[in-house]
Residue, then its C-alpha position, 0 to 999 in steps of 0.5 A: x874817637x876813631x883811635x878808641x874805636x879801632x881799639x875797641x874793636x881790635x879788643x873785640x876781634x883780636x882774641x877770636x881772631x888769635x883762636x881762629x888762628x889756633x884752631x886753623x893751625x890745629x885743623x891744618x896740623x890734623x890734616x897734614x898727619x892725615x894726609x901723612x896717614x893715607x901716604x902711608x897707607x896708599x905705599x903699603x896698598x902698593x908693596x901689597x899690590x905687587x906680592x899679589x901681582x908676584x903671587x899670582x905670577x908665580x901661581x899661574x907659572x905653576x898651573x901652566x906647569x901642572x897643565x902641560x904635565x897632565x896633558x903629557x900624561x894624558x897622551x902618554x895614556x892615549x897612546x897605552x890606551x891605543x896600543x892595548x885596543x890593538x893588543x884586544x883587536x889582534x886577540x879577538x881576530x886570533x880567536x875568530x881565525x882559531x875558530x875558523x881554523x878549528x871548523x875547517x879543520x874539522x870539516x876536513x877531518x870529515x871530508x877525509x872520512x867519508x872520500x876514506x869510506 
């Protein structure tokens, strides 16, 4: 009798247990093709991850270049800028010293008229 019942529930268990089996080894198959997946997945996020890290070496390369050539063209400017307000002072300092020149000049014109009288 306990051979009939270990048979019995041997027939009863033995199918659901050989699916469950089938259904653990489907299950761990996905899960393997998942896991094979995200692998995949997370070595292109790295290839990626490095042409970014590339790019954005070589964008800020080119912006610290563009950098220093605006601010060498800035200087170069300042210093044109520099030498024309000079150009503008001397100018301005020719005018007032030929205005001067031309009142003495005409102050003397006038000295000389009246000692001539």
């Amino acid at each position: 009798m306990k051979e009939d019942l270990i048979k019995a529930v041997k027939a009863a268990l033995l199918p659901e247990l050989a699916e469950l089996k089938s259904v653990l080894a489907l299950t761990n198959q996905r899960l393997d093709d998942t896991n094979k997946r995200l692998d995949d997945m997370n070595a292109r996020l790295v290839d990626q991850s490095r042409r970014i890290d590339s790019v954005r070496e070589s964008l800020e390369n080119r912006f610290e270049a563009l950098r220093t050539a605006v601010d060498d063209r800035f200087k170069t400017i300042n210093g044109r800028l520099d030498q024309l307000y000079e150009i503008v002072v001397r100018r301005e300092e020719h005018y007032l010293l030929a205005n001067r020149v031309q009142a003495l000049e005409q102050e003397l014109a006038k000295l000389k008229e009246r000692f001539a009288a």
